[in-house]
C-alpha positions as a Markdown table, in Angstrom:
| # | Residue | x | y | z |
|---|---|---|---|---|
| 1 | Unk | 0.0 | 0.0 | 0.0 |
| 2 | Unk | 3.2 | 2.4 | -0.3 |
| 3 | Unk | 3.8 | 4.5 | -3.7 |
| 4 | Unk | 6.7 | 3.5 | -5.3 |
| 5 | Unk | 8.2 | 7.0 | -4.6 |
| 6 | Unk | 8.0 | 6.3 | -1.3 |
| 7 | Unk | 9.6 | 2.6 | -1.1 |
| 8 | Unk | 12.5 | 4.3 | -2.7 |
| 9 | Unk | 13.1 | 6.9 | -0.6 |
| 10 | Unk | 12.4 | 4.7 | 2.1 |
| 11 | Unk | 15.2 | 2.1 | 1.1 |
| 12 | Unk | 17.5 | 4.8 | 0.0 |
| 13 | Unk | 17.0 | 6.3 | 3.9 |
| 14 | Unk | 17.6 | 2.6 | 4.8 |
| 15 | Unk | 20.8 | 1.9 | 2.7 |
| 16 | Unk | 22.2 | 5.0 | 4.0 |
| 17 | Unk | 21.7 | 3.8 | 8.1 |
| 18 | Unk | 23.5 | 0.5 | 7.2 |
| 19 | Unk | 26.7 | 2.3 | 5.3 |
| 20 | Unk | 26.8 | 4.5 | 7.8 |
| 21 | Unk | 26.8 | 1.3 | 10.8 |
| 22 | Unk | 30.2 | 0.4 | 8.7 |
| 23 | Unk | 32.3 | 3.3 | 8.4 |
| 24 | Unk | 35.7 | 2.9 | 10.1 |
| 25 | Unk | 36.3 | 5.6 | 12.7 |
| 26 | Unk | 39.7 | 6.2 | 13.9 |
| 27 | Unk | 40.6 | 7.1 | 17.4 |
| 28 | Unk | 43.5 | 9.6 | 17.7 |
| 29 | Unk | 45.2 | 11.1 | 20.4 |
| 30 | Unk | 44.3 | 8.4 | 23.0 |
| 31 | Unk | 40.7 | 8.2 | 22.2 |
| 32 | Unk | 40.3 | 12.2 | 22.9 |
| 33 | Unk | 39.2 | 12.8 | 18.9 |
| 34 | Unk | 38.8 | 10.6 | 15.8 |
| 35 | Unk | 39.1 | 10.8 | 12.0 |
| 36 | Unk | 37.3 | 8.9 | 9.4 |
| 37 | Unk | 39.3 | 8.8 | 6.2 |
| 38 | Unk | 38.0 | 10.7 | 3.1 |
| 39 | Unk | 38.6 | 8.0 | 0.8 |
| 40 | Unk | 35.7 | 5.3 | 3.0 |
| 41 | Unk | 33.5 | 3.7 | 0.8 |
| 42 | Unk | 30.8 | 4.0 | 3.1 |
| 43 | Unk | 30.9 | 7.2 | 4.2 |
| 44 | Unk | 31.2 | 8.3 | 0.1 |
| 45 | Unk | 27.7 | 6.2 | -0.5 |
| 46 | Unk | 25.9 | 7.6 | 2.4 |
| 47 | Unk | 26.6 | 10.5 | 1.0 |
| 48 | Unk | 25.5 | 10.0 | -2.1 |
| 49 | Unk | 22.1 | 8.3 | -1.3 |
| 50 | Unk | 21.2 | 11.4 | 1.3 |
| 51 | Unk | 22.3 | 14.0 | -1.0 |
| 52 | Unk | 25.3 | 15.9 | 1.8 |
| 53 | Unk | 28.1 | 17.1 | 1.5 |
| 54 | Unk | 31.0 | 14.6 | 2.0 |
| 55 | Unk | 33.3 | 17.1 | 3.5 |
| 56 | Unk | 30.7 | 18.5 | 6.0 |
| 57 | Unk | 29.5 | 15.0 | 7.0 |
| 58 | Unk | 32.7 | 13.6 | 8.0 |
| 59 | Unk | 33.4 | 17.0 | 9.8 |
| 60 | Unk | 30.6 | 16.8 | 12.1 |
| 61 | Unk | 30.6 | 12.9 | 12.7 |
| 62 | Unk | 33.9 | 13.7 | 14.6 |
| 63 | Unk | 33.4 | 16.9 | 16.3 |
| 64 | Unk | 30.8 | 17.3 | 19.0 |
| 65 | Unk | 30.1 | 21.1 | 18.3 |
């Protein structure tokens, strides 16, 4: 009973939860900040399904403020 339209968005929202579960997060400087590296796979396809900007994504997915 879902439009089409909506299935996809719906599994697009969904595919972009699951890369996100598998991105690698380094810790650096004893755990006190991490990095994610700009070449992940998974951080480059969540990206893309959602439609944000790669640069500000992995910004704020390290830095609390």
């Amino acid at each position: 009973g879902v439009k089409e339209s909506h299935q996809t968005t719906i599994f697009r929202i969904i595919a972009a939860i699951l890369h996100l579960g598998n991105l690698e997060i380094q810790a650096e400087r004893d755990g006190d900040a991490c990095s994610i590296s700009s070449e992940d796979e998974h951080l480059n396809n969540f990206c893309c399904l959602l439609g944000v900007e790669h640069s500000q994504m992995e910004h704020w997915l390290c830095h609390r403020k």
